[in-house]
Each structure stands twice: as C-alpha cells, then as structure tokens.
DSSP file (Angstrom, degrees, kcal/mol; ACC not computed):
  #  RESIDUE AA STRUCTURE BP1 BP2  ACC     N-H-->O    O-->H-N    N-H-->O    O-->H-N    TCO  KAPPA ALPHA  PHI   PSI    X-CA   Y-CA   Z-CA
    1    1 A X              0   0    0      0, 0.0     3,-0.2     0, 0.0     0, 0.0   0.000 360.0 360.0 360.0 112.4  -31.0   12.8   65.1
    2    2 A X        +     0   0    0      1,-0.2     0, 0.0     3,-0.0     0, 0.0   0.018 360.0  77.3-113.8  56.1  -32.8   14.8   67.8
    3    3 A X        +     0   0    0      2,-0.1    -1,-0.2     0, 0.0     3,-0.1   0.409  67.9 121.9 -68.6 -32.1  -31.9   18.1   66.3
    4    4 A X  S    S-     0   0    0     -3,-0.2     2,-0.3     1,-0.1     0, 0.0  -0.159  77.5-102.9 -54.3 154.4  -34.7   17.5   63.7
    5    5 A X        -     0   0    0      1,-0.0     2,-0.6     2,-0.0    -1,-0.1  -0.637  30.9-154.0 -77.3 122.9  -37.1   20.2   63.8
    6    6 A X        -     0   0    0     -2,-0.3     2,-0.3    -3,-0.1    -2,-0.0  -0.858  14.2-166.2-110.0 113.4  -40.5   19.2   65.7
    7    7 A X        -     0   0    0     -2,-0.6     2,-0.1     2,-0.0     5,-0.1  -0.733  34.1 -91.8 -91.9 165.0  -43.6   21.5   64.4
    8    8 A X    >>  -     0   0    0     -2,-0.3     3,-1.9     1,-0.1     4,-0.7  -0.388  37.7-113.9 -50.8 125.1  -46.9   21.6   66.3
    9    9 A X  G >4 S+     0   0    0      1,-0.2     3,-2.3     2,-0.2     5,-0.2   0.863 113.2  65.3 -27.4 -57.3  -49.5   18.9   65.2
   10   10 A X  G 34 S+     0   0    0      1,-0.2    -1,-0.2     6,-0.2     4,-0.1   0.570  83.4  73.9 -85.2   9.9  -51.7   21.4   64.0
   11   11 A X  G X4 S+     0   0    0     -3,-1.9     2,-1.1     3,-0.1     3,-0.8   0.824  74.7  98.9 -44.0 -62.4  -49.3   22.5   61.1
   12   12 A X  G X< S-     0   0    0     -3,-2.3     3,-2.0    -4,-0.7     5,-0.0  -0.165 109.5 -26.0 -68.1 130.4  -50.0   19.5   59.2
   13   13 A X  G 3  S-     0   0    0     -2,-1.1    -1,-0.2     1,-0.3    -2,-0.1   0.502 107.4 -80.8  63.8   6.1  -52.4   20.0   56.5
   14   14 A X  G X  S+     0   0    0     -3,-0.8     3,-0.7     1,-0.3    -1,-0.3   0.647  82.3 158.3  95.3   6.2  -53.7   22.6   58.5
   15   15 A X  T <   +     0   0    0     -3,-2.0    -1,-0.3     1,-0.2    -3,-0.1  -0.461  66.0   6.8 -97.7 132.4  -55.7   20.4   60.7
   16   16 A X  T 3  S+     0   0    0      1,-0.2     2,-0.4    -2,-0.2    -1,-0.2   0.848  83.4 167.1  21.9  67.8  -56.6   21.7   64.0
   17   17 A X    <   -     0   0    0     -3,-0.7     2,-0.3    -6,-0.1    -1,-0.2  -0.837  24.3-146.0-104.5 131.8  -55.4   25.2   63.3
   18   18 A X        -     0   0    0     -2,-0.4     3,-0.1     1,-0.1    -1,-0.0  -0.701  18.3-121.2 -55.7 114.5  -56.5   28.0   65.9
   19   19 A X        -     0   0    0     -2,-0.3    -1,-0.1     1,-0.2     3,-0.0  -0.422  60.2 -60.4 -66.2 163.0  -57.1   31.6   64.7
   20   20 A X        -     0   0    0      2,-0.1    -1,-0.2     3,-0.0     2,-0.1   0.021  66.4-123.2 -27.8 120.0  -55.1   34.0   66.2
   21   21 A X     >  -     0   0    0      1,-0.1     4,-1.1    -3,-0.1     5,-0.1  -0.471  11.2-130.1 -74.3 154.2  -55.9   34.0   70.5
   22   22 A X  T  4 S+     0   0    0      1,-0.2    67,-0.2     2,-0.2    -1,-0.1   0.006 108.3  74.6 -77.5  17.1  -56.9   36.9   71.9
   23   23 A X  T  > S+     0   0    0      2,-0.1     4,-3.2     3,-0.1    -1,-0.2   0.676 100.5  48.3-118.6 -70.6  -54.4   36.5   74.4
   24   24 A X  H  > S+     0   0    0      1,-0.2     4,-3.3     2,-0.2     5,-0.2   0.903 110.4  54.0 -47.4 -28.8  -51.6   37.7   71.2
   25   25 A X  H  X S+     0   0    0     -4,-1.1     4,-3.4     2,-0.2     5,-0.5   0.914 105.7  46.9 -74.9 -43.6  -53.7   40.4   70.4
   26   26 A X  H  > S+     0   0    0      1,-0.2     4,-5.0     2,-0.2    -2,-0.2   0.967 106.2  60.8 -48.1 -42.2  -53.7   41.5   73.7
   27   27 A X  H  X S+     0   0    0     -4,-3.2     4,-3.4     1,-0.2     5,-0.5   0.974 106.5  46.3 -28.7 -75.4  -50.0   41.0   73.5
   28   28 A X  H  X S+     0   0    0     -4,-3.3     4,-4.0     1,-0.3     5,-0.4   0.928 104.8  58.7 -58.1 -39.7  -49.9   43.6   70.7
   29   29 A X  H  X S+     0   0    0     -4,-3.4     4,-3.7     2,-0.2    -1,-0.3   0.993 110.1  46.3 -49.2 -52.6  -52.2   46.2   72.5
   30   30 A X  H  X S+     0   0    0     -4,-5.0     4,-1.6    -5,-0.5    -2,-0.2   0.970 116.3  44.6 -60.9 -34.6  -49.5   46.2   75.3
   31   31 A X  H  <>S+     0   0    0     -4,-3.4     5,-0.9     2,-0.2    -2,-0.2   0.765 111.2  51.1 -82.6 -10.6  -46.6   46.5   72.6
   32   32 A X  H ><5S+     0   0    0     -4,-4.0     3,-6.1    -5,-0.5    -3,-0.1   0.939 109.3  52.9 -71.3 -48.0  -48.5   49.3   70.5
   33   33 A X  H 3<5S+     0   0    0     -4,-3.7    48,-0.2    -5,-0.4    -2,-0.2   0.816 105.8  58.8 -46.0 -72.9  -49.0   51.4   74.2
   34   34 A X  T 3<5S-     0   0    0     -4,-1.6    -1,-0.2     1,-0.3    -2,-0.2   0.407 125.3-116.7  18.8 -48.3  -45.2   50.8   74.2
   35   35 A X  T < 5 +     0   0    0     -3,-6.1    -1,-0.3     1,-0.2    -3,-0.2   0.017  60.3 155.9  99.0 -22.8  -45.1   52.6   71.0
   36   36 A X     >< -     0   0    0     -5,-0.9     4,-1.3     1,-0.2    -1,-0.2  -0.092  31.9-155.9 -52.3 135.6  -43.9   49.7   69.0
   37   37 A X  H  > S+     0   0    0      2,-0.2     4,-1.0     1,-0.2     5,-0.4   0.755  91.7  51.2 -89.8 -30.1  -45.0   50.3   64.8
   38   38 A X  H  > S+     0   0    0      2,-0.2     4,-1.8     1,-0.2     3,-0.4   0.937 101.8  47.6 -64.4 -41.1  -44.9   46.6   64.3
   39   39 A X  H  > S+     0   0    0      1,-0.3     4,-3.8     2,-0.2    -1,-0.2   0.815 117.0  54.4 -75.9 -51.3  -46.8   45.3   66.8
   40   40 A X  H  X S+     0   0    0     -4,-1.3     4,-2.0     2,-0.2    -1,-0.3   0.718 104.7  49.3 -30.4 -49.3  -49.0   48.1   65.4
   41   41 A X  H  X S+     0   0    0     -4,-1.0     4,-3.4    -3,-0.4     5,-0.4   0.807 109.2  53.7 -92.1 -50.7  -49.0   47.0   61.7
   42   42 A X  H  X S+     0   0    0     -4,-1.8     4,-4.9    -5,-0.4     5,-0.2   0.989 107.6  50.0 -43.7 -72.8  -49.9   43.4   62.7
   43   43 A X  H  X S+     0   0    0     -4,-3.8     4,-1.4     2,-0.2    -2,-0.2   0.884 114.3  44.3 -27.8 -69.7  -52.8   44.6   64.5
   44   44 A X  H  X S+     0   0    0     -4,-2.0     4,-1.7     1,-0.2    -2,-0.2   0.837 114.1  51.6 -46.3 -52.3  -53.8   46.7   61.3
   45   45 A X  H  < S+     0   0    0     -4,-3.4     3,-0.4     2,-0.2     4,-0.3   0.986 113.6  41.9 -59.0 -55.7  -53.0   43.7   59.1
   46   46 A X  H  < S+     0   0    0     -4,-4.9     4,-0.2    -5,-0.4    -2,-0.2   0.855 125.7  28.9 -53.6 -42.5  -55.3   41.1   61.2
   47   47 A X  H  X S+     0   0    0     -4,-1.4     4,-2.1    -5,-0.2     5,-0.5   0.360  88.7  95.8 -92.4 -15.5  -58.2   43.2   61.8
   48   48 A X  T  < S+     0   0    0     -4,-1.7    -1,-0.1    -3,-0.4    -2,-0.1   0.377  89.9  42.2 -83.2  -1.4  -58.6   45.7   59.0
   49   49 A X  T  > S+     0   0    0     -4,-0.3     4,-2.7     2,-0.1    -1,-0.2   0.827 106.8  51.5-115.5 -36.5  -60.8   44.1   57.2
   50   50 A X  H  > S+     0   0    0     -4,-0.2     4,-1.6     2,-0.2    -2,-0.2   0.709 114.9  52.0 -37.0 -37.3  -63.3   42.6   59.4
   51   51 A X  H  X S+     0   0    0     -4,-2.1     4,-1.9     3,-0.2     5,-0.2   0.814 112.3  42.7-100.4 -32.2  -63.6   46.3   60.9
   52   52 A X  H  > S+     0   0    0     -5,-0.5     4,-3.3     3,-0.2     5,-0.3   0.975 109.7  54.4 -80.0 -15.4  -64.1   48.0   57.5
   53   53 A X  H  X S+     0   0    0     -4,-2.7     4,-1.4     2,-0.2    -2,-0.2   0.963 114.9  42.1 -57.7 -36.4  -66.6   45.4   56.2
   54   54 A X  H >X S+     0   0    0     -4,-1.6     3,-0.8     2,-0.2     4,-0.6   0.984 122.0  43.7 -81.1 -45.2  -68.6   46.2   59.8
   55   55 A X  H >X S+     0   0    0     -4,-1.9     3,-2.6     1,-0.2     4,-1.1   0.921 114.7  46.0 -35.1 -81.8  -67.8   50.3   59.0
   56   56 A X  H 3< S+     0   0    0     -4,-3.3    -1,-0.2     1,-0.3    -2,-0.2   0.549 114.3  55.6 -92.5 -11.2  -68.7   49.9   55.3
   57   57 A X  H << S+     0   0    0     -4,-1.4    -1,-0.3    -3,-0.8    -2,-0.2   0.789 113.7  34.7 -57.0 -49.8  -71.9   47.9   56.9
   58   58 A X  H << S+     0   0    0     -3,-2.6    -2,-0.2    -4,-0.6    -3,-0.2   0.573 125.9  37.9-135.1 -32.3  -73.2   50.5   59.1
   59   59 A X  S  < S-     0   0    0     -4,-1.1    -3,-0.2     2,-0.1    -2,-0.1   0.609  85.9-144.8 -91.5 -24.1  -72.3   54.0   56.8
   60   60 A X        +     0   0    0     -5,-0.5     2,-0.5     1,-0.2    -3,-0.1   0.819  64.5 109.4  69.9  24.3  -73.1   52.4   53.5
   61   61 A X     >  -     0   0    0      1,-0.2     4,-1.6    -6,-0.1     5,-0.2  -0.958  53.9-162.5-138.6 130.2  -70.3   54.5   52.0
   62   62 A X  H  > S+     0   0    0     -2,-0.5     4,-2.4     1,-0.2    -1,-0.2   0.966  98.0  45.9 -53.8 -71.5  -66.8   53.1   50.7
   63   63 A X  H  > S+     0   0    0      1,-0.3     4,-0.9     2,-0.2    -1,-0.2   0.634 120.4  43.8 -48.8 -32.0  -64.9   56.5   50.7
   64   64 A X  H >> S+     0   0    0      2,-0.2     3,-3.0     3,-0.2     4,-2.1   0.988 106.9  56.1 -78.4 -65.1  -66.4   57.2   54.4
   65   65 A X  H 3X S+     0   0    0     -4,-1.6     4,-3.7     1,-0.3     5,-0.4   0.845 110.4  51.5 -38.1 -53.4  -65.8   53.6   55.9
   66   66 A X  H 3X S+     0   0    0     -4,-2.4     4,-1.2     1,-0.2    -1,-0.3   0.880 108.3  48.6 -61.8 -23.5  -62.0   54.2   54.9
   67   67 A X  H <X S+     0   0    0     -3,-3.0     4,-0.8    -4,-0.9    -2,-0.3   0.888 111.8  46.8 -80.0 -47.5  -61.8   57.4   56.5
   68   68 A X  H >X S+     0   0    0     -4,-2.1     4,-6.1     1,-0.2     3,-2.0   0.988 109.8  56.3 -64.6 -49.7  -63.3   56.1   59.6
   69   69 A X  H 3X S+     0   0    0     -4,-3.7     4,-0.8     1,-0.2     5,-0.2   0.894 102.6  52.5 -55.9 -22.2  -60.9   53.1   59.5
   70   70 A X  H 3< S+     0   0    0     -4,-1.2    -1,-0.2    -5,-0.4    -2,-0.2   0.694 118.4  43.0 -77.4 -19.3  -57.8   55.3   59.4
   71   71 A X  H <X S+     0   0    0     -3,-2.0     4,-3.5    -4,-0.8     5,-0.3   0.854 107.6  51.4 -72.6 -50.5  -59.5   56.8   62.6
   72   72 A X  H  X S+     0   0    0     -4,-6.1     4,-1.2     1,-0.3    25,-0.2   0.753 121.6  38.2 -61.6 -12.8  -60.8   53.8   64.6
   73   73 A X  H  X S+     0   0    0     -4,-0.8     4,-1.9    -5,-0.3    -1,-0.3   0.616 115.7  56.3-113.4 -26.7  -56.7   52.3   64.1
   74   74 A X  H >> S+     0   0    0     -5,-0.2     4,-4.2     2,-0.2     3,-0.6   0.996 107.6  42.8 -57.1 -66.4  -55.5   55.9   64.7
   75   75 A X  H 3X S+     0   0    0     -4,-3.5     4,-2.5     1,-0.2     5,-0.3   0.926 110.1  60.6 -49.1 -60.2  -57.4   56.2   68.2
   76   76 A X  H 3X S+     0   0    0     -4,-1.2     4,-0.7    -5,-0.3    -1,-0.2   0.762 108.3  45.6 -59.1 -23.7  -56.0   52.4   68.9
   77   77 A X  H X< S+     0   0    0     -4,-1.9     3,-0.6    -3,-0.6     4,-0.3   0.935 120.7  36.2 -71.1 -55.2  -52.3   54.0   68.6
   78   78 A X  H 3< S+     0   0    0     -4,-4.2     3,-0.5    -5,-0.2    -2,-0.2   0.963 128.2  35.9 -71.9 -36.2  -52.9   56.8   70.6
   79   79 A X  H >< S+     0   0    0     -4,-2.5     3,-3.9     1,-0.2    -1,-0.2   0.490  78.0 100.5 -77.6 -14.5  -55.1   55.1   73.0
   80   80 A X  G X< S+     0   0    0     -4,-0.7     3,-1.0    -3,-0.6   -47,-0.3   0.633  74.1  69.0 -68.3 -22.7  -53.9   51.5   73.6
   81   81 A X  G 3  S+     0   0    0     -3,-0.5    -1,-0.3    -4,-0.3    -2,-0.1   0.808 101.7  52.8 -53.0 -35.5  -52.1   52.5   77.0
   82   82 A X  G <  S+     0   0    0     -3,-3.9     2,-0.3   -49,-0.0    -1,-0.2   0.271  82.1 118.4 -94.7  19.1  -56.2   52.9   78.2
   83   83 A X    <   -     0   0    0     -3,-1.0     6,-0.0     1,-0.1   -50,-0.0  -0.817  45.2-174.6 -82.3 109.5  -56.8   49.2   76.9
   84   84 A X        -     0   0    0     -2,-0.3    -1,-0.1     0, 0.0    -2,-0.0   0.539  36.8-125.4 -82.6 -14.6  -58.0   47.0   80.1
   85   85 A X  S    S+     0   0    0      3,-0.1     4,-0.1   -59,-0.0    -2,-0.0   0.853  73.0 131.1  56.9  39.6  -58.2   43.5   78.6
   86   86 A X  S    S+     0   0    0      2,-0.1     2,-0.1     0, 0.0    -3,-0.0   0.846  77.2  16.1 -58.5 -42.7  -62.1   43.7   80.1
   87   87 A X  S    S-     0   0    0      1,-0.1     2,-0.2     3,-0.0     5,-0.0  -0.478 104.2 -74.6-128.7-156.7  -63.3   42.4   76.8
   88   88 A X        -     0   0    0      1,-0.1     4,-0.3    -2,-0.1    -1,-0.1  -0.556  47.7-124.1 -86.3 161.1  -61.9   40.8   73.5
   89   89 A X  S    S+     0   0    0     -2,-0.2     4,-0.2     1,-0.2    -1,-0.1   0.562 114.7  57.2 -79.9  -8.7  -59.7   43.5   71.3
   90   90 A X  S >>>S+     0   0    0      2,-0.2     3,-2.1     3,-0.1     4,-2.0   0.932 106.9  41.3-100.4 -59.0  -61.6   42.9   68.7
   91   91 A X  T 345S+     0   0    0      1,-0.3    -2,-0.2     2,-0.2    -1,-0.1   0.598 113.4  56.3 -11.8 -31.4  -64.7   43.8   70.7
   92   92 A X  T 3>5S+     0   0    0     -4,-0.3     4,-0.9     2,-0.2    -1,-0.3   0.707 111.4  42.4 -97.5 -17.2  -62.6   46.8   72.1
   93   93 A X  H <>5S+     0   0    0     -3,-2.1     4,-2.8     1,-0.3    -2,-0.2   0.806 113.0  57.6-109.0  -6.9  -61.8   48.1   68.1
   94   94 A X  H  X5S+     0   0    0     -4,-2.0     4,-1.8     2,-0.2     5,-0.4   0.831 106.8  48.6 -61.4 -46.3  -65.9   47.3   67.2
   95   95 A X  H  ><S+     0   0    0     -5,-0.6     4,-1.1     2,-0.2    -2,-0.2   0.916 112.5  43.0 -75.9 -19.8  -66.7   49.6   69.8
   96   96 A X  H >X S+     0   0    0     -4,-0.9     4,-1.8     2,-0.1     3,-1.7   0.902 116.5  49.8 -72.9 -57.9  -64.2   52.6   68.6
   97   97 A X  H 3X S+     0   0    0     -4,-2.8     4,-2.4     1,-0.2    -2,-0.2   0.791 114.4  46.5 -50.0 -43.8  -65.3   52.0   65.0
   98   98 A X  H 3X S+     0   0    0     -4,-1.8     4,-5.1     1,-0.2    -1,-0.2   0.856 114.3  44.8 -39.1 -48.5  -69.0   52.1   66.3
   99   99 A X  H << S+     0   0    0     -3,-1.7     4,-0.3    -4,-1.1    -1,-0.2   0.957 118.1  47.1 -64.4 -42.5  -68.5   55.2   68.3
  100  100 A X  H >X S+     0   0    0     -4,-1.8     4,-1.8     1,-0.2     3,-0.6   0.791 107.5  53.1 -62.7 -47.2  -66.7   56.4   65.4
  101  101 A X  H 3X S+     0   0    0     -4,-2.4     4,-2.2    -5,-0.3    -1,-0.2   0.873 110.5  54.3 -35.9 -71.4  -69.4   55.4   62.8
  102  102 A X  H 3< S+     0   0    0     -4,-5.1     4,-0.3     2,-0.2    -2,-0.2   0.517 100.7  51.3 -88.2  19.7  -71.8   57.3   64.9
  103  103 A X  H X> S+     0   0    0     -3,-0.6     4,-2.2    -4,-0.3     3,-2.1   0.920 108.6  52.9 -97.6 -80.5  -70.2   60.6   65.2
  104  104 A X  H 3X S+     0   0    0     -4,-1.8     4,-3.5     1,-0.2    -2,-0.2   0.742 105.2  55.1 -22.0 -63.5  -69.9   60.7   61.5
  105  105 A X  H 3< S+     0   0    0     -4,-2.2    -1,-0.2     2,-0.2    -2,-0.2   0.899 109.4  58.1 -12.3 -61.4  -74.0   59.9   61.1
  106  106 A X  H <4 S+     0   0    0     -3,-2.1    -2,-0.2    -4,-0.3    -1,-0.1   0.992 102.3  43.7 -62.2 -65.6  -74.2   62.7   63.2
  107  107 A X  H  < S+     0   0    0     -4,-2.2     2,-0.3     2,-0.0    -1,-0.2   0.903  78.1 113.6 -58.5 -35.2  -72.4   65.3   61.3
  108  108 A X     <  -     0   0    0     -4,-3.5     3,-0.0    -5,-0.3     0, 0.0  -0.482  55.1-155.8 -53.9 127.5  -73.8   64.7   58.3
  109  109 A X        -     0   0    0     -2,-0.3     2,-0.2     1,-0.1    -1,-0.1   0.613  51.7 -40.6 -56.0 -67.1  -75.9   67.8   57.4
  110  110 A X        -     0   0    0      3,-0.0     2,-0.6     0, 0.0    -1,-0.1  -0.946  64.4 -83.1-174.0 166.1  -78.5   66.8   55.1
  111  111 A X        -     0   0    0     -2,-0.2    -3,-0.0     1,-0.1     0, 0.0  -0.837  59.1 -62.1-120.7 161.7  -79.0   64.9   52.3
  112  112 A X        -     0   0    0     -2,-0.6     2,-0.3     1,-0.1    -1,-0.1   0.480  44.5-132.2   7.6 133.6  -78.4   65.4   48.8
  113  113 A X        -     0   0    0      1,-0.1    -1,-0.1    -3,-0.1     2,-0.1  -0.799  14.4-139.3 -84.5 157.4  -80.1   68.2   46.8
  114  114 A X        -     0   0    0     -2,-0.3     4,-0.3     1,-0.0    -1,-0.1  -0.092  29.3-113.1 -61.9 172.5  -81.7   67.4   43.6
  115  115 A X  S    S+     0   0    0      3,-0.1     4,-0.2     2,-0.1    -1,-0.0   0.403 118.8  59.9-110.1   2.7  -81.2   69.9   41.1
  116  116 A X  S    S+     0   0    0      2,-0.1    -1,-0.1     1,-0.1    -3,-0.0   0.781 116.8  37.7 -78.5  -8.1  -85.4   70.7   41.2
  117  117 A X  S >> S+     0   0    0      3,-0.1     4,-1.0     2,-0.1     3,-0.9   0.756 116.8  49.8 -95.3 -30.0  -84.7   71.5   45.0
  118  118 A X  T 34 S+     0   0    0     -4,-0.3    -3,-0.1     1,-0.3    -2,-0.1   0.879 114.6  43.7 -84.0 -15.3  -81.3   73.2   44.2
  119  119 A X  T 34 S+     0   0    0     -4,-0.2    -1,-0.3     1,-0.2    -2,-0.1   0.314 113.7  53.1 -83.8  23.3  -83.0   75.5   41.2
  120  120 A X  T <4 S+     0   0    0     -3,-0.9     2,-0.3     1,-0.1    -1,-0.2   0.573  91.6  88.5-135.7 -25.2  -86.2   76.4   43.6
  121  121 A X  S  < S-     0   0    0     -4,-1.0     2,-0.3    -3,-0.1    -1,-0.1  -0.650  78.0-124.4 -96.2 139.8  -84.1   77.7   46.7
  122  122 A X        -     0   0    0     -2,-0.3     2,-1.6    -3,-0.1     3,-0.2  -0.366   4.3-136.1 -83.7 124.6  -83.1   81.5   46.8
  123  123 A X        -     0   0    0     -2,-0.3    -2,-0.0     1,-0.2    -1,-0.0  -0.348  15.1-169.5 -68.4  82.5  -79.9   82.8   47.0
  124  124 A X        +     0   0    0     -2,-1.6    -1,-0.2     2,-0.0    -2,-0.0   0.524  58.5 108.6 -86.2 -22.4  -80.7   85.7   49.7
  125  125 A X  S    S-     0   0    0     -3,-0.2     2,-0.2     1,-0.1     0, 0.0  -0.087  84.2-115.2 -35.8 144.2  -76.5   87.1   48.7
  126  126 A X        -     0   0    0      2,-0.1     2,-0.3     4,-0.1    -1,-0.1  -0.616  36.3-126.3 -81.1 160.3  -76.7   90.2   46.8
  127  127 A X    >>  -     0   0    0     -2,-0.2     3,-2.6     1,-0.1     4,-1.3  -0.755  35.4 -90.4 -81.3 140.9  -75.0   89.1   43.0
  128  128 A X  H 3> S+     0   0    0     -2,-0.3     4,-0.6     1,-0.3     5,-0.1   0.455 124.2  55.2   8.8 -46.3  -72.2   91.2   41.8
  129  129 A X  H 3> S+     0   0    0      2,-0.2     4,-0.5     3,-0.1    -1,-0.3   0.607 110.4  53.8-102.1 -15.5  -73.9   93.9   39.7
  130  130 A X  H <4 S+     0   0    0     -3,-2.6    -2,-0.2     2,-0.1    -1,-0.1   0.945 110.6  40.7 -64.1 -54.7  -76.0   94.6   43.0
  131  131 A X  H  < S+     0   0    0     -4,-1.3    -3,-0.2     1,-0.3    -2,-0.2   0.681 107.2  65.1 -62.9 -26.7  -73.2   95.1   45.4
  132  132 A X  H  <        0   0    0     -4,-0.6    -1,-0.3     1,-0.2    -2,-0.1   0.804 360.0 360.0 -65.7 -53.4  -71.4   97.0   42.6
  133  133 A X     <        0   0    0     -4,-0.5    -1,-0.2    -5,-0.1    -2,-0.2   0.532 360.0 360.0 -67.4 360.0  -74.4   99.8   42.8
C-alpha cells in the first residue's frame, strides 16, 4: 500500500528529536507583524516560561516578573514588524525582558519602611483640627 502514512525518523520513541528551530520562530515573528493572534499565542506558549523564570531571576519578585512578562510579549506584538532576524528570537525577547527588567529597577523608589522608621518620620501636613482653626 503506498498510501501508508510515512513519519519522520525522529518521531519514534522520541529519538533524535529537535527543539523547535529558530528558523519557525522566526516564522512566527513575521506572522505576529502580520497581525496574526495565533502565531502570537504559540510564541507566548513556547517561550513564556523560560522568559519569566529569567524575569523572576533578575527582579526577585513573582507579582513583578508577571507584570513584566505581560510587557516583554506585549512590546513583541506591537513591535515584531522591527524584528531583523540579526540574532536568535529568543535572544531578541531576553533583550526586551532585560530592558524591561531594568526600567522597573529603576523606578522603584525606595525600599520598604519599617514601622521604627515609619513612626520616627514627621508628617510636615497640618492634621484636621489645625486646618480647621
């Protein structure tokens, strides 16, 4: 019968199986500029954990690391038209999350008060029964 259905050697048993090429990923960068949401959601699915483990690596904060990943994937939808294939895409969405990562660093303020630093600092506002007079 040569209908029968031929898979690739490296199907059986799992045996000289490739990860995903960077050649498909590219693929998907050209179909996200596109606009395509699938191509988009693939992307999200392959990579999205490898780039918050390196986020959640580098802020030390869950709740922040998600927030940046919902950026770094955000910036790859809007941005993916300005994607050269110079480097690997995975290289290209470490370098948003980084930039992203250190923007965040930046804006944080300060760090924590105690409550012996927050009971020792003066409120200079007048209180209610001043302002009243």
């Amino acid at each position: 019968m040569s209908s029968a259905l031929r898979f690739p050697a490296w199907t059986a048993k799992g045996q000289n199986r490739e990860p995903a090429s960077d050649s498909s990923d590219d693929m998907l960068v050209a179909r996200i500029a596109a606009g395509d949401k699938l191509a988009m959601q693939v992307l999200f699915a392959r990579h999205r954990t490898y780039v918050y483990r390196w986020l959640f690596r580098f802020v030390g904060n869950e709740t922040v690391a998600e927030d940046l990943l919902s950026d770094v994937f955000f910036d790859v939808w809007q941005q993916a038209g300005r994607f050269e294939g110079r480097s690997a895409v995975t290289t290209w969405l470490l370098s948003v999350a980084r930039f992203k990562a250190l923007s965040a660093r930046r804006r944080r303020t300060g760090v924590e008060l105690d409550e012996t630093i927050e009971t020792t600092v003066v409120d200079s506002a007048d209180d209610p029964e001043l302002a009243l007079q």
